[in-house]
N, C-alpha and C positions, 0 to 999 in steps of 0.2 A: 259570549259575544254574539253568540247565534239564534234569533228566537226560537224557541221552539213549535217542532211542527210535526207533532207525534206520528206519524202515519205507521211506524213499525216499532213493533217493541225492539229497547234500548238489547236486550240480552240475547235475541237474535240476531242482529247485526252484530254483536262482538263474537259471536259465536260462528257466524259465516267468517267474518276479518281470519280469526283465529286458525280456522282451517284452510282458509286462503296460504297465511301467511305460513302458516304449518309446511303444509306441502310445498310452498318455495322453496324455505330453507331446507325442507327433505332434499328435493331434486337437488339443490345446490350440493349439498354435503354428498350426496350421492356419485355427483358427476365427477367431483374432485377425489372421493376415494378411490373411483374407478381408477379415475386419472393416474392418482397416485402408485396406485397397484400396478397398472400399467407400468410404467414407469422403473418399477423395480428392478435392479441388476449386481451382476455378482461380480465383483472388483475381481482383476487377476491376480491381485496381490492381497488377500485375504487378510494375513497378521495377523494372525489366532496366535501370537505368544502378546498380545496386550497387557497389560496392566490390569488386575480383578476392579479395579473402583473406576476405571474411564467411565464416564455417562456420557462423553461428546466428540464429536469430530468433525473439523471442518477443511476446507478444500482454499490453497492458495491456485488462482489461476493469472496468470501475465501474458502480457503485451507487452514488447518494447520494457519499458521503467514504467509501466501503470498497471494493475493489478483488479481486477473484477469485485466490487463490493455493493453491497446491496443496501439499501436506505430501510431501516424499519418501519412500518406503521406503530409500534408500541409504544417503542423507546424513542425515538424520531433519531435515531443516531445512523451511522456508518458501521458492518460488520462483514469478514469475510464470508461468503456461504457455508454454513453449517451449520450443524442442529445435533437432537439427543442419539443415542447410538439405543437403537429396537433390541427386543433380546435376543431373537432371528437373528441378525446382523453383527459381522464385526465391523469394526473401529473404518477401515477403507471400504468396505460398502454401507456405510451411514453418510459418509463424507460425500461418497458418488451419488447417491439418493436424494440427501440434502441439498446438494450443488442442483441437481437435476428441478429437486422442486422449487428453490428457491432464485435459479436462475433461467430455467429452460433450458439450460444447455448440459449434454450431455459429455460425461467427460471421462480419461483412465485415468488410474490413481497409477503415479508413477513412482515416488518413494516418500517415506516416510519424515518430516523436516524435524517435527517436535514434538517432546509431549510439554506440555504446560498445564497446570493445575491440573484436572483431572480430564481436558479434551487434548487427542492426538490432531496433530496441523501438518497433512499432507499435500505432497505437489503434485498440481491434477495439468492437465491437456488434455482440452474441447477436441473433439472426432470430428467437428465441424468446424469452420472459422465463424467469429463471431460477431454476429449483425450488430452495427454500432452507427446511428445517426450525427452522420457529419456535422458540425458545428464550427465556431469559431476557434481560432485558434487558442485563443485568448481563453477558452475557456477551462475551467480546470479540475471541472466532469465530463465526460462523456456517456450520456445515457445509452446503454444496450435495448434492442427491441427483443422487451422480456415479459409482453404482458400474455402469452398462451403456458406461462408457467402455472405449476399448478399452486404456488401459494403467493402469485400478483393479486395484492389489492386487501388479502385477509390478512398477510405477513409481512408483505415486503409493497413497499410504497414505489420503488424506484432501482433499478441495476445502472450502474454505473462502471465506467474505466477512470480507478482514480491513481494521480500519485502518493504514492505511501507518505512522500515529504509534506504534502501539503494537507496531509491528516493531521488535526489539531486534536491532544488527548480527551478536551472536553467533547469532538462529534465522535468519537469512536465509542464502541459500544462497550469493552475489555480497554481503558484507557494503558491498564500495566501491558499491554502487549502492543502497544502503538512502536517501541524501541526496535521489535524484532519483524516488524512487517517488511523493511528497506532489504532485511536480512534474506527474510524469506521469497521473499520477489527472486532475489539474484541465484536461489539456487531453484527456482521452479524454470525448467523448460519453456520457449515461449508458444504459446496460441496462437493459429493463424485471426484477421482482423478482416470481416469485409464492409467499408463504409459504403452508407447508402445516404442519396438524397430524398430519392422520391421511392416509396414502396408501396403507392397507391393501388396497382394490379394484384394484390395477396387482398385485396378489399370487396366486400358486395358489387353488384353493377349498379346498385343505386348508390351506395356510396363514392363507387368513384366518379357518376354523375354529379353528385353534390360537392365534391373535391374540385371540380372543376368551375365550380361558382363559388365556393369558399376561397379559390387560387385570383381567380378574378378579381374578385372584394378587396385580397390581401394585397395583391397588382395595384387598385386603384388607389387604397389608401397609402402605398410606398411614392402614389404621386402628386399626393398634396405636397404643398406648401409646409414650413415645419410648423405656421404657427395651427393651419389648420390642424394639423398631426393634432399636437397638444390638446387641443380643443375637444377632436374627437376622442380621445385617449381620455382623457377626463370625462365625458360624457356618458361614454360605455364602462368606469368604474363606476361611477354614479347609477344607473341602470342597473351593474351587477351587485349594489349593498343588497336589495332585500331578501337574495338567497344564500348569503354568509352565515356562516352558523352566528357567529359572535354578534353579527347585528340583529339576528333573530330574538335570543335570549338577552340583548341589548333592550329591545321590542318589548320583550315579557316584561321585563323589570317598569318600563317607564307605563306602560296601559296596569301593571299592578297598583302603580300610584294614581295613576287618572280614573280607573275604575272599578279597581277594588279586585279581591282578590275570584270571583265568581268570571270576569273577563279573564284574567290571566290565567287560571286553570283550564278554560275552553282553548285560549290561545297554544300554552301549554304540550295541551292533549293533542292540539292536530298537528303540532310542530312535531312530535316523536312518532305519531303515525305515521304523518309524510314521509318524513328521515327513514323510517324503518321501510314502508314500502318502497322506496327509492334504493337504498342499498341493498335490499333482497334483490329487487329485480335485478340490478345490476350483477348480481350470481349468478342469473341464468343463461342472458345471454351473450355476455363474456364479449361484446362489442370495444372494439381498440376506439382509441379515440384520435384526431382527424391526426393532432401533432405528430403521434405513434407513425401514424404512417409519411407524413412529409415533414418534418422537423422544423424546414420555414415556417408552416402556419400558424408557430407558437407564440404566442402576446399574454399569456397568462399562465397564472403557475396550478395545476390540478394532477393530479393522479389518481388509478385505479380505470374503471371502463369508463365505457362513453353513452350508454344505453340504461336508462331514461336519463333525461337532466334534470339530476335533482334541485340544482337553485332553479333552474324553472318550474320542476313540479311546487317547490316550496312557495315561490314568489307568487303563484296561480292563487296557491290553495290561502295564503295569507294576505294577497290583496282581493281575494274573494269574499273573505270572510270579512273583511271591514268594508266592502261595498254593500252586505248582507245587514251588517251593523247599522252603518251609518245613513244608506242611501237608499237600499231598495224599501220603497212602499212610502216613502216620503211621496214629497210632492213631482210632478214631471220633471222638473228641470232637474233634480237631487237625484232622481232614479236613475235616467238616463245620461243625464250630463257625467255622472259617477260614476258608471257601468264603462262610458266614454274614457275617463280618465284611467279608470283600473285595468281595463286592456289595453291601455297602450303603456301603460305601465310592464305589464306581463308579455308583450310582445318586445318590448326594448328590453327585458331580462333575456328575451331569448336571445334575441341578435347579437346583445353581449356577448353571450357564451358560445354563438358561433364566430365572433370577432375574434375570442380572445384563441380560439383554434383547439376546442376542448370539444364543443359539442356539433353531431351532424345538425342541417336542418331538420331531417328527422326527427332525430331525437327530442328534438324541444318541442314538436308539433305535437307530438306522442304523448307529451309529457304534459303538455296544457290540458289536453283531452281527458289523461288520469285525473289532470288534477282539476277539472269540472267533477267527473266521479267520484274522487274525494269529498267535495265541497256538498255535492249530494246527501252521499252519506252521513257526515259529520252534521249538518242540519239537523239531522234525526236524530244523531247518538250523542252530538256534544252540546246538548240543550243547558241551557240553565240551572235547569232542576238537578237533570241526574250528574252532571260534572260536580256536585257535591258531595254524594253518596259513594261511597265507598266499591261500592261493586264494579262502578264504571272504571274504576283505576286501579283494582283489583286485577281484572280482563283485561286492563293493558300493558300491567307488569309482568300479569302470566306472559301474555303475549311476545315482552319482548324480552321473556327469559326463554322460550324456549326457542324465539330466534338466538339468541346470542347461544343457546348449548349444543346447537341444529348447524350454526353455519361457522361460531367461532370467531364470526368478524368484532373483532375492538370496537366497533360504533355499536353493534347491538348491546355489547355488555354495556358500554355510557347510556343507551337508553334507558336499558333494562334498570342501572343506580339510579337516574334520574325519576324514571315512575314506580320504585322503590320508595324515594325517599319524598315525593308528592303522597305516595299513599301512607305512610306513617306519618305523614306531617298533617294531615287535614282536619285532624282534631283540634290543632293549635291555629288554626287560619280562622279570621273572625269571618261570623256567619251572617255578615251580611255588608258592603261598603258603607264606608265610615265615612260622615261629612266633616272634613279637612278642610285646614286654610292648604293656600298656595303651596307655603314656605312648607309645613309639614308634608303634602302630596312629594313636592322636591325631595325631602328628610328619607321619605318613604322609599324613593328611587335608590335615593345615592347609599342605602342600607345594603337593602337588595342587591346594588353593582358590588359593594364593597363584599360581604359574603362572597359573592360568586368567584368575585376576584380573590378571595382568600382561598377559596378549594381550587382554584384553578392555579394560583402558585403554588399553594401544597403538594398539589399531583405533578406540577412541573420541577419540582423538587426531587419526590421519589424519583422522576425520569430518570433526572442528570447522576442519581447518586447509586441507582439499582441496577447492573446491567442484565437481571433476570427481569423477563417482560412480562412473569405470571405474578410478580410482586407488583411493577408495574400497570399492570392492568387491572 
């Protein structure tokens, strides 16, 4: 999609990317091991008489009749905090370790509730009371502020305070154990609970400058009219499609039928670039995001940090590349009229995503900026030519294996399948677009969605039926 404009050879620039993105994911994995290491503590109640084949243990913690559970990124289900038991470690300092990293909270093992299958289900009590963003009543999670834990965003999507009752067996992660959670609530001790509104002063000083014009914005649209509401609610979903993963690869499929398979491999290549830059960085600086800290300014649903915005870096770098395509060097009116169009396009992504109370202003500003850098790059390395050859997708599947074995996060492994399975495929892609009627270029589409949609229920199938996340993933 991008003319070429050779100025630098293609295998040094994947070779700078590579060592870029290298050392991110270092520091990333680096910070969280320390993290983790830190972190490590010796239960007073040890229970060296375990069972020889336990691999697991997790931690019941309560409130009141609601009980602390964590949302996964893998499985997308509901599970108490716990994990495998280290060989260091017995069975109640595996459970205080895992609570610790998968909730941020620190906690004692008080006694022993169960064994089941082969993990022990002890009763834990937080040393602290537990930060929980006030909400409506109505509502039937209550999110904990849990994202300085050490496995927010790689493992766990979301901490919650839920009712065991209202755990349905299909979101739970261990469905044969949903009968005995009600069980186990009532003999765990309860946890002190401190609810907050606003925790904007644990924030940067620029953040909490920009907290106070995101407060404003959120003030002014509480005082439209409802039909105005609608209107802008509609407006700013519409603004926020072109950074959605699904409308992305939405994208690929329909320009692989308008222009063959040589545009969709460039399109392709900078979407998993992007992706993958964007969620690296997002390991390093561990930035909460704006809802984290005030609860009210929530309008949209995201997880994980808040630092860069990746549907704004994506939105940048893909309405960049089609004004690159379509407009620059044309005639005056095309170039700039275009240029015209495609920033206000990538500036209404951003404002989205600080409407919907996910991203700072910062952060989107930061992120248009990468994503001109990007657009740079990519001009030179996702040329026409070499997005054919195999070396180019070769260097990007290394790339985004050694993030995904470096940082661990579930989106690098899907990159990593994805420019896997682009680089064993390119021998079967025809080597040049095919002049099609209409109805076929449509044929061509509706192929494409349908494949994608068949591995994408297959994988949502393993989910619902595996409740290990290394089968899953």
């Amino acid at each position: 999609m991008i003319r070429q404009r050779g100025l630098f050879p293609s295998a040094l620039i994947m070779l700078a990317l590579a060592v870029f993105t290298s050392l991110i994911a270092f520091l990333s994995w680096n910070l969280h091991a320390e993290e983790a290491h830190s972190q490590r503590a010796i239960s007073v109640d040890p229970h060296s008489e375990q069972p020889a084949n336990l691999v697991g243990a997790a931690c019941v913690i309560r409130h009141g009749k609601q009980m602390v559970m964590v949302s996964e990124v893998i499985s997308q289900k509901l599970s108490i905090p716990g994990g495998y038991i280290d060989n260091l470690d017995t069975a109640s300092e595996a459970a205080r370790r895992e609570a610790l990293e998968e909730t941020g909270l620190n906690v004692e093992v008080v006694k022993l509730l169960q064994y089941r299958g082969r993990a022990a289900i002890f009763a834990c009590v937080t040393t602290q009371p537990i930060l929980v963003a006030k909400q409506e009543a109505k509502e039937p999670r209550q999110q904990i502020a849990a994202w300085h834990a050490a496995d927010f965003s790689r493992e766990i999507k979301a901490v919650y305070l839920v009712s065991p009752l209202s755990v349905q067996d299909t979101e739970y992660r261990f469905p044969e154990d949903t009968p005995y959670l009600y069980q186990w609530m009532l003999e765990t001790p309860e946890s002190e609970v401190e609810f907050y509104t606003d925790i904007s002063a644990r924030a940067s000083a620029l953040h909490q400058t920009e907290l106070i014009v995101i407060k404003a914005l959120k003030d002014w649209a509480n005082h439209l009219p409802d039909a105005a509401k609608s209107v802008l609610d509609s407006m700013m979903w519409l603004l926020n499609l072109s950074g959605e993963y699904w409308f992305v690869f939405l994208l690929v499929a329909v320009i692989a039928a308008l222009f063959g398979p040589t545009a969709m491999l460039q399109l392709l290549a900078a979407t998993v670039l992007t992706i993958l830059v964007s969620t690296s960085l997002k390991q390093i600086f561990y930035v909460p995001r704006p809802f984290y800290l005030v609860p009210a300014l929530q309008n949209g649903a995201a997880y994980g940090f808040s630092f860069p915005s990746g549907h704004t870096l994506l939105a940048t770098v893909l309405w960049g590349m089609f004004w690159m395509r379509l407009c620059a060097g044309k005639s005056w009116l095309s170039t700039w009229g275009g240029l015209l169009l495609v920033t206000g396009l990538i500036i209404g992504q951003a404002l989205a995503r600080i409407w919907f109370g996910v991203h700072f202003i910062s952060d989107t500003l930061a992120s248009i900026l990468i994503g001109i850098v990007l657009l740079a790059l990519f001009s030179r390395l996702i040329t026409p030519s070499a997005i054919r050859g195999k070396a180019i997708w070769l260097g990007i599947t290394v790339l985004t294996g050694l993030a995904a074995g470096l940082t661990l996060l579930p989106a690098h492994t899907y990159l990593f399948a994805i420019s896997l399975g682009v680089f064993l495929s390119l021998d079967a892609l025809p080597k040049r677009s095919l002049n099609l009627s209409v109805l076929r270029h449509i044929l061509v589409a509706l192929i494409l969605l349908a494949g994608s949609g068949a591995i994408a229920y297959f994988a949502a199938v393993i989910t619902s039926f595996s409740p290990v996340s290394l089968i899953t993933l």
